[in-house]
N, C-alpha and C positions, 0 to 999 in steps of 0.2 A: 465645293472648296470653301464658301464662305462658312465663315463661323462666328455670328455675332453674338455670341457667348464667351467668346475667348479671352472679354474684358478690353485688355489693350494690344496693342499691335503685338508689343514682343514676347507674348504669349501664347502670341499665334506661330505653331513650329513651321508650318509652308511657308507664313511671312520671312521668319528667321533665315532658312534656307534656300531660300530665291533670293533675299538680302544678300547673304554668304557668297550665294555663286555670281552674282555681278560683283559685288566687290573682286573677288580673285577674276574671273575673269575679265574686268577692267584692267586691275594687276598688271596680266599676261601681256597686254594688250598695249598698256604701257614698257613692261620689260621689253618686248621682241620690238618694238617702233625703235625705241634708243640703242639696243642691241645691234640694230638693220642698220639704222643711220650712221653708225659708229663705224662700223664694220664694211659699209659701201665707201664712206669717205678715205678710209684708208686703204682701201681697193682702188677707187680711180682718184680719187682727189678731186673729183667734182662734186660742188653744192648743187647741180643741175640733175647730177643721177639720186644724189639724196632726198629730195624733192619729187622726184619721180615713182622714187617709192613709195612716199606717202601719198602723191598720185595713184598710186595702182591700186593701194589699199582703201581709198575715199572713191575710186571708179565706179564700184558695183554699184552704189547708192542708188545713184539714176536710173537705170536700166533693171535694178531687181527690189528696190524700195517702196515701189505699193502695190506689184508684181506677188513680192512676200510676205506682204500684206493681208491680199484677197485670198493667198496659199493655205497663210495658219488660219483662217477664218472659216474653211471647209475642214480641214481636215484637225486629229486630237495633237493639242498643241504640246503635250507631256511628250509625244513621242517623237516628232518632231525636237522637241528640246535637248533627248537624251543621244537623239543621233547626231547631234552637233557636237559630240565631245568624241562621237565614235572617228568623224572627219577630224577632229583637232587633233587626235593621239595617233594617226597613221601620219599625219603631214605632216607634224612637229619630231616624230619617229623614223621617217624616209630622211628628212631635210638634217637630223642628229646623226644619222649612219654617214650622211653623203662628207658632213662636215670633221666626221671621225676620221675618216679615209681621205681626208686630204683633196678630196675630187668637186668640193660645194663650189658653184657657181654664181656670180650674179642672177642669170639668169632662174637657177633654183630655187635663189631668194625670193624672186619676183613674184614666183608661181604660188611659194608659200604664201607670203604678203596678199596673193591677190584672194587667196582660200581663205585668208582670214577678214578679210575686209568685208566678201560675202557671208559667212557665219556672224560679224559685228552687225549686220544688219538685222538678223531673226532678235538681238537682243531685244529692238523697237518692237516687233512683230509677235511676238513669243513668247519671253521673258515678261518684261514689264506688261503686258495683258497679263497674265497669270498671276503677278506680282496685283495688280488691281482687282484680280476678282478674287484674291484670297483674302479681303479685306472687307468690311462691309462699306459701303459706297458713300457713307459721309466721311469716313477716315480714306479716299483714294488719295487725294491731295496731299496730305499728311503724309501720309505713305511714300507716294513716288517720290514727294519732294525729301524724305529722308533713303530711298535707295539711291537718289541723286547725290547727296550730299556724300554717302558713304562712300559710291563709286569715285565722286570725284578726290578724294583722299587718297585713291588710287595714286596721283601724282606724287605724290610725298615720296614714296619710297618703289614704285613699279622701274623708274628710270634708273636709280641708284644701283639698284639689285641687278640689270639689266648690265651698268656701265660693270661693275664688279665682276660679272660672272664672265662677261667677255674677256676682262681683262685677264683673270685669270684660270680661267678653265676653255676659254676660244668657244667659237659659236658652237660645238658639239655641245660642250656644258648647258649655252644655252638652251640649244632644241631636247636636251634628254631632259632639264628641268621642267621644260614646257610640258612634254611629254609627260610625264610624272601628275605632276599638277592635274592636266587633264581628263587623267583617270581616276583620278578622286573626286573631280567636280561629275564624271560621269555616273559614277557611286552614288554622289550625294543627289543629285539627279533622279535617280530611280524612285528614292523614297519619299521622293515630292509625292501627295495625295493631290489629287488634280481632278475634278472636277467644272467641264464649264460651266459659265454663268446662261449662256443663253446657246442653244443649239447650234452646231455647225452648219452652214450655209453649203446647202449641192441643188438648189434646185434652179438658180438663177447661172446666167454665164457668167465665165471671169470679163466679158466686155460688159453686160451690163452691173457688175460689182464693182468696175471702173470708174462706170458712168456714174453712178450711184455714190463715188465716195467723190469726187469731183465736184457734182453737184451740191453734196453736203458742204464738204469746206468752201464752195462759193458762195453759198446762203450765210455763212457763219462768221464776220468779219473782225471776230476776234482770232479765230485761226487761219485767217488771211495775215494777219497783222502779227502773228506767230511766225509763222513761214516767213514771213520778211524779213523780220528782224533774224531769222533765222540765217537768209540767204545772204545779208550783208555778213554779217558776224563768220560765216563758214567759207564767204570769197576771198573775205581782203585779213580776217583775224586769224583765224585755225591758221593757215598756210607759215603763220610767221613760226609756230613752234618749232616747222622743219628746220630753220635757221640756227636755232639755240643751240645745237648741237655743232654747228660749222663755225661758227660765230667763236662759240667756246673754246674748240682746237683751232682754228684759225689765226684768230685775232688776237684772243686771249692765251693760247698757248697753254690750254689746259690737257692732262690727261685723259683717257677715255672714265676713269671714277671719278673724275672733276666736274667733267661733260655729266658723266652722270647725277653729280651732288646739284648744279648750275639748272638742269631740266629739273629736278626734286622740288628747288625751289620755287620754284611754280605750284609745284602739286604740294609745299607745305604752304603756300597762301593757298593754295586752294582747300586744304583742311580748314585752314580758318575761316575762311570764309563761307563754308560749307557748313560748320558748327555753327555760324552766325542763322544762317539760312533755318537751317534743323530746330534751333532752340531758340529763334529769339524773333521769328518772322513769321506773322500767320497768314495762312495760304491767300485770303484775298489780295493780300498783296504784293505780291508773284508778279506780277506783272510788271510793276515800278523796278522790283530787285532785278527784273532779268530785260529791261532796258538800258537802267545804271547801270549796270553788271556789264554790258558789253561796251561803253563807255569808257569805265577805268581800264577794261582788257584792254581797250586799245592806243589809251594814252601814254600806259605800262611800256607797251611794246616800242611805241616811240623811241622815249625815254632810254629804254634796254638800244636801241640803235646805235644813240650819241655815245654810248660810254666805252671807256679803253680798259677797264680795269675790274677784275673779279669783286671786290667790297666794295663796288655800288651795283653793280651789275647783279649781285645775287638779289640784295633787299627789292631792286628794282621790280625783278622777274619774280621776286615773291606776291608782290602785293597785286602785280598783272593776276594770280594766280587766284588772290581774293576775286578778281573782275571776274576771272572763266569763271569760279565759282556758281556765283551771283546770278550768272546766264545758265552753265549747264545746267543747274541742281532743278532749275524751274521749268526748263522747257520743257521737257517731258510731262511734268505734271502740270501746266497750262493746257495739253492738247486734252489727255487723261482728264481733267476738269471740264473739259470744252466739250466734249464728245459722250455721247451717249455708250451702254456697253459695247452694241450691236456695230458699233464704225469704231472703238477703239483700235483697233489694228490696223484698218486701212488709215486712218486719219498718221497713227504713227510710222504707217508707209510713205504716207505722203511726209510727214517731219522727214523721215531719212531721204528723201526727196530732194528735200530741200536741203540737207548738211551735203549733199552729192553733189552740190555746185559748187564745195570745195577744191575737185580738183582743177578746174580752171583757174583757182586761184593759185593753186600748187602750181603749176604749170608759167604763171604769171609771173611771180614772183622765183620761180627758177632760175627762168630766162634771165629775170632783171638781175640775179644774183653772178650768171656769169660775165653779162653785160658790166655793171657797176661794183659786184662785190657784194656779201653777203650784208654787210650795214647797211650799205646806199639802199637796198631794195627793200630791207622792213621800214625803214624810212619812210620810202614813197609810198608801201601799201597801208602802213598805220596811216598817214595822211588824209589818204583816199578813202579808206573804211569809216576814219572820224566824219569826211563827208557826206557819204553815204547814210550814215546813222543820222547826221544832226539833221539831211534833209527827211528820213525817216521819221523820226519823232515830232518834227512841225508837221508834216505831211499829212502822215497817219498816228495820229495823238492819240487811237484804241488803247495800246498797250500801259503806253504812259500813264493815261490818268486810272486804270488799274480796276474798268469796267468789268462787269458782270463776268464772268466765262464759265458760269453753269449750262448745261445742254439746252438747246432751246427747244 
């Protein structure tokens, strides 16, 4: 699959197309989240079950995150990649008939929600390894940090289209577009050329490929120092996004394309800040941007708490969106940088790992949301995560000061 003749990246066609399909499937990923959250709130009226969704979907992390790891690591990850879109078009296809026929459930939501939160996982495990070894290995950093950047532009427009389609075509619209989509990523899928970099692993156990990727990130205290900031950022920051949406109809009295325009502006700071990331930041210092970067995410969110009114509340939630930026576009390509090829996927088993302690925070900030109301609660967990980070960064000042994280 390498090709270090290809000159530069985007003339590498694998690159192009592993680019391609995490963008739209980021997309996806963003439409059905704002699609679900819209569409459950107006079913029960609880921020407690909307947060539970996003719950269900950040579940799997834990429990199948270095599990799916050590999986793609034995077996060929081309095929594995293409039977992910064969699950996405029967479940987004079941869940479109159910919603046609008048008969869709919460509880079918859930099911779906939870099938995609495990297929979000192979992205770490699957995708982005394939995406790094179609590249030659001084341009990986480069690389990731621009399929980071493009994914995260994902926000700009995945919630919009999500809020629109709901609004006017009902959740069938949604799940037959999904559906659709789908089978064209699984198309474009096939004609990936795929080749591994280094042999699939069958001779050792999945206990000792455990202990083995374990050991490595404990040796490696730059991706110790990854995972943490990782862990702060996905307990007390992700979880506020679930609110944006309740917050928006709630508080502010927005429509479901409002709700959808109010989430976008997150994902239009997060294009900019992601073109900042892609064109104007060189990989060594990945580190600093995806420290600062969860920093402004959470001062944003704050801020986004206090406010009563749509024209501060959008700019607000834009420039939080620079923060995710800042943070997502890099994490990925700090482990990728950090990690040999041989533990690329288990190390990014272990990242999803660690974004899986998410849903405790989903769960936190639920409660607090029925408890005090959907403000009071991003309130309290922007607080607590600002603390968590700042004892982070005096703590463990790895990341900060933006040391080595080449493989050792």
């Amino acid at each position: 699959m390498r090709n270090p003749k290809s000159g530069t990246l985007w003339l590498n066609p694998n690159f192009r197309k592993l680019l391609l399909t995490g963008l739209v499937m980021e997309t996806m990923r963003q439409f059905e989240t704002l699609a679900v959250a819209v569409f459950v709130f107006q079913k029960t009226g609880s921020p407690f079950y909307v947060a539970m969704m996003l719950f269900i979907q950040r579940a799997p992390l834990i429990p199948f995150g270095l599990a799916l790891g050590v999986f793609a690591d034995r077996f060929n990850r081309k095929v594995i990649f293409v039977s992910i879109f064969v699950v996405l078009v029967a479940t987004a296809g079941t869940l479109g008939l159910l919603a046609a026929q008048d008969r869709i459930q919460i509880w079918h939501v859930a099911i779906g929600v939870f099938i995609n939160g495990v297929i979000w996982i192979t992205d770490f495990s699957v995708r982005r390894p394939m995406l790094a070894e179609s590249v030659d290995s001084s341009l990986v950093g480069r690389a990731i940090g621009i399929d980071g950047a493009i994914r995260i532009s994902a926000l700009a427009f995945g919630p919009a289209l999500g809020g629109a389609l709901l609004q006017f075509t009902g959740m069938q619209g949604v799940y037959f577009f999904a559906c659709a989509i789908y089978a064209g990523l699984g198309i474009l899928a096939i004609t990936v050329k795929y080749r591994p970099a280094i042999a699939a692993i069958t001779k050792t156990s999945f206990a000792s490929d455990f202990r083995s990727a374990l050991g490595y990130a404990r040796s490696r205290r730059v991706i110790v120092g990854i995972l943490l900031i990782t862990v702060i950022v996905d307990l007390w920051a992700t979880p506020i996004r679930s609110m944006i949406p309740v917050i928006g109809k709630d508080e502010l009295g927005l429509s479901p394309f409002l709700v959808g325009v109010l989430v976008s502006a997150q994902g239009a700071g997060a294009l900019i800040g992601a073109l900042l990331v892609m064109l104007r930041t060189n990989p060594i210092r990945y580190g600093r941007v995806y420290m600062y970067g969860s920093f402004l995410y959470l001062v944003a969110a704050l801020l986004f708490s206090l406010s009563d009114w749509f024209t501060v509340s959008f700019p607000v939630v834009l420039i939080g969106g620079i923060g995710l930026a800042a943070f997502s576009t890099t994490q990925s390509a700090l482990m990728l940088m950090a990690a040999p090829p041989e533990m690329r996927s288990r190390m990014l088993g272990l990242l999803a790992v660690g974004i899986g302690i998410g849903p405790l925070g989903i769960l936190n900030i639920g409660l607090m949301a029925r408890w005090f109301g959907a403000p009071n609660a991003v309130t309290i967990v922007s607080v607590e995560g600002l603390i968590a980070l700042t004892c982070a960064a005096i703590i463990w000042p790895i990341i900060r000061r933006g040391e080595d994280v080449s493989p050792a």
